[in-house]
Each structure stands twice: as C-alpha cells, then as structure tokens.
C-alpha positions as CSV (number, residue, x, y, z in Angstrom):
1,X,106.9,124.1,130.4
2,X,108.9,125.3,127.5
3,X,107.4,126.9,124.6
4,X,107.4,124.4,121.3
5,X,107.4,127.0,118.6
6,X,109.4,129.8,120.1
7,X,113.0,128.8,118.5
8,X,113.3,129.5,114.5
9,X,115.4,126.1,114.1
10,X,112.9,124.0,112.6
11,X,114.8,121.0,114.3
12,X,115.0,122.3,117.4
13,X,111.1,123.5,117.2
14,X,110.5,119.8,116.3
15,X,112.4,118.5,119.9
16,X,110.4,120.6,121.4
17,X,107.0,120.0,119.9
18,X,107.9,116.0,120.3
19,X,108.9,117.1,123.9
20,X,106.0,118.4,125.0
21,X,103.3,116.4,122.9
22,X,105.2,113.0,124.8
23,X,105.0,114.2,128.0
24,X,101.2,115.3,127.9
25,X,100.1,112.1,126.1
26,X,102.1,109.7,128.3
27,X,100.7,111.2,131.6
28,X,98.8,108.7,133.8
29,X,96.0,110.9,133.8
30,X,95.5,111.1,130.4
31,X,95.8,107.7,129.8
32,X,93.3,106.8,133.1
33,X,91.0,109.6,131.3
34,X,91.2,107.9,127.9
35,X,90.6,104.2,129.5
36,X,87.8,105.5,131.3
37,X,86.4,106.6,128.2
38,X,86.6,103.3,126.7
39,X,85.6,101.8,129.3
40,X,89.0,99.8,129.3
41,X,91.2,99.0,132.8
42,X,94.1,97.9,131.2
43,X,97.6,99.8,131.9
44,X,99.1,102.0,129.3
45,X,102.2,99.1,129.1
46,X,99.5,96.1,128.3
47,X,97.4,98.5,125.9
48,X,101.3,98.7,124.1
49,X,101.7,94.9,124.0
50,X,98.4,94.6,122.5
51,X,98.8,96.9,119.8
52,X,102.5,95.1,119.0
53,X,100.3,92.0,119.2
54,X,98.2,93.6,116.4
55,X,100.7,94.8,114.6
56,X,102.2,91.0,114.5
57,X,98.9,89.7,112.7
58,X,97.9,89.2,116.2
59,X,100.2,86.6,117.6
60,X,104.3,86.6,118.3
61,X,106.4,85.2,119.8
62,X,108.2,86.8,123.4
63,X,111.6,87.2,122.1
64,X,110.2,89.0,118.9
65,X,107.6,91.2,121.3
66,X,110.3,92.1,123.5
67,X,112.3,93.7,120.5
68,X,109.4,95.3,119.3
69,X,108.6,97.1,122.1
70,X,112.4,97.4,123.2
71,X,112.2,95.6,126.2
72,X,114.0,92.4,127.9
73,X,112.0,89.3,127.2
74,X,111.8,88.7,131.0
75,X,109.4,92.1,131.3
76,X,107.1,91.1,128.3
77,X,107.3,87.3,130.2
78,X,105.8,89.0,133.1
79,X,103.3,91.3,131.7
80,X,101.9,88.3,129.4
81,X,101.1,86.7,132.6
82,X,98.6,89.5,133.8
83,X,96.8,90.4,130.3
84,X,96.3,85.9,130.7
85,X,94.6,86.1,133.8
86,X,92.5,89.5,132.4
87,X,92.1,86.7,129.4
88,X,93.5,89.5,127.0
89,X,95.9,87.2,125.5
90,X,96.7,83.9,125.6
91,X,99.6,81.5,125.1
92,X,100.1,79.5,122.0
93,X,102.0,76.5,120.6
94,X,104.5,77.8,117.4
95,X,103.7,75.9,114.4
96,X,107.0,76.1,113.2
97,X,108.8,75.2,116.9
98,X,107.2,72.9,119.3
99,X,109.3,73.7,121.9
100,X,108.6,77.4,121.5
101,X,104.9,79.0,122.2
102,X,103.6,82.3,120.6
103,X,101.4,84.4,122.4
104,X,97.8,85.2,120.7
105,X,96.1,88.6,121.3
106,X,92.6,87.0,122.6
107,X,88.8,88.2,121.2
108,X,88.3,89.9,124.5
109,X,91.9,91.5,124.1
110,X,90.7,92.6,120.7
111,X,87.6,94.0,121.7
112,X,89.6,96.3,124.9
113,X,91.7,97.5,122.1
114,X,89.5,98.1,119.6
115,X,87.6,100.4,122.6
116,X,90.7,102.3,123.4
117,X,91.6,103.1,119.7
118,X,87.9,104.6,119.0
119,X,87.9,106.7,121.9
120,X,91.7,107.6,120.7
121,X,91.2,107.9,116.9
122,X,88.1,110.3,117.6
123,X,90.0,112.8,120.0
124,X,92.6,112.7,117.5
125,X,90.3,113.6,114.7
126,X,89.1,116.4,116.9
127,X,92.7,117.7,117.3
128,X,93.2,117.9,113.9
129,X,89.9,119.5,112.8
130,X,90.7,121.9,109.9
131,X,94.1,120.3,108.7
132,X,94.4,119.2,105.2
133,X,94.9,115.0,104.8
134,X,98.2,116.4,102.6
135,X,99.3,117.8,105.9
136,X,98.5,115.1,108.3
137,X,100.3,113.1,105.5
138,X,103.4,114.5,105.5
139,X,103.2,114.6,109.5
140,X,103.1,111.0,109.5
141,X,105.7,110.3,106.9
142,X,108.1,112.5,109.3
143,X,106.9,110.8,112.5
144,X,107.4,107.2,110.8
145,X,111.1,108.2,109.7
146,X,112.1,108.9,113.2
147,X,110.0,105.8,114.6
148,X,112.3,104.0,112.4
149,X,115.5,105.9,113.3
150,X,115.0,105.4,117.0
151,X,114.7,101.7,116.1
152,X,117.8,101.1,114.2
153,X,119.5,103.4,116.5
154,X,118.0,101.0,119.8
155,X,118.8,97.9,117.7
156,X,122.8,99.0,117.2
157,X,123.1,100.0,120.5
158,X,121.8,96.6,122.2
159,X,123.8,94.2,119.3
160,X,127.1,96.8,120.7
161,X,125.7,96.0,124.2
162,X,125.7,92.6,123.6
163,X,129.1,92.6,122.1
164,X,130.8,94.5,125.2
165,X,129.4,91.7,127.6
C-alpha cells in the first residue's frame, strides 16, 4: 500500500491520504467489526440509505434517494424492500402526490442507526485525540467541498448521459 504523505504535492498527498483512508474504511471487515459493535446486522449499503433517509428529515421519496446516493431508482427500489421486511423503513403515501409514496426511516431503523453512529462517532473521537476543533474544522470544510464537487460533477455527467441516449 502506498505511502500517503510521501509526495511534497499537497494535492497529490491529499489523493493519496483520501486513497488509502477509503479503502480501509470501506472494507467489509471493518464495517462487520463496526456492526458487531453496535450490535447492528444491517449491510454497509442499507446503513447508507438510512443515513440519506436522515439526512431527508427522515422520509424521501425513491427518485430523490436514488440521486442522493447516486444510484438508479431500480437499486434503491430493491434495497427498500429488504430494510421493510427488517422493519427499518417503511413506505409512505406523499402528501403532495397521491400517486407517489415516500419512504419513512422507521423507529427501529432509527434506533440501528443511532447504534452504528455511537460506536462510529466514538472511534472517530479516538482517532482524533489531540487535534485542535480548528483543525478538525478546517478538515471538514475541505472534505464537504469535494463531497460537493463529486456531486455536481456525477449530476453533469448523468444530465450529459441522459442527453446522449
């Protein structure tokens, strides 16, 4: 495995850090290890569509899920259907569309992510034992921005995509 801080390019040092810090943390091993700490079953993928389910105000609908997480509605259609029978999430009429349902993170969904995010927020406070809030600050500011990036860049991608079809 290549060594993240060897090259003096700070942007090259960054690909590198962001390399090797997504490959450890998207291991199934770690994530098995983190679950089992938690106590949660779920698969890495569902714990995602929970969190984007959060991060809705706790219901969305597929089409706006599926963008979220950068996936084709038929995938998030799919995976809704095993976190309903694990009653993790259930499917909800749209106020606004009666034709259209929303899906609803349930209590018991709540409560599984709520597990996994305490056992993950206090090994990341351990991580970053000794580092100043300004730091971890400015971290996350730089981590957002190319969240946000990647996301723009996805979203022009898919509407040229779509306009090649």
């Amino acid at each position: 495995m290549p060594d993240p801080g060897r090259d003096q390019d700070p942007t090259v040092a960054l690909q590198r850090v962001l390399a090797t810090l997504s490959y450890l943390l998207t291991r199934s091993r770690a994530h098995e290890r983190q679950a089992a700490e938690a106590g949660v079953t779920a698969a890495r993928s569902d714990l995602w569509l929970l969190m984007a389910l959060e991060d809705s105000g706790g219901s969305s609908r597929v089409g706006d899920l599926a963008a979220l997480l950068m996936v084709e509605p038929p995938h998030v259609t799919r995976q809704i259907s095993q976190l309903e029978a694990q009653d993790l999430v259930e499917r909800t009429p749209d106020s606004l569309d009666r034709r259209a349902r929303k899906v609803a993170i349930t209590p018991h969904g709540k409560a599984v992510l709520n597990r996994l995010q305490q056992t993950s927020h206090a090994g990341l406070h351990e991580a970053l034992a000794g580092f100043d809030d300004s730091d971890i600050a400015a971290t996350v500011a730089v981590l957002n921005h190319l969240v946000s990036y990647a996301r723009q860049k996805f979203t022009a991608e898919e509407r040229q995509r779509g306009r090649e079809m």
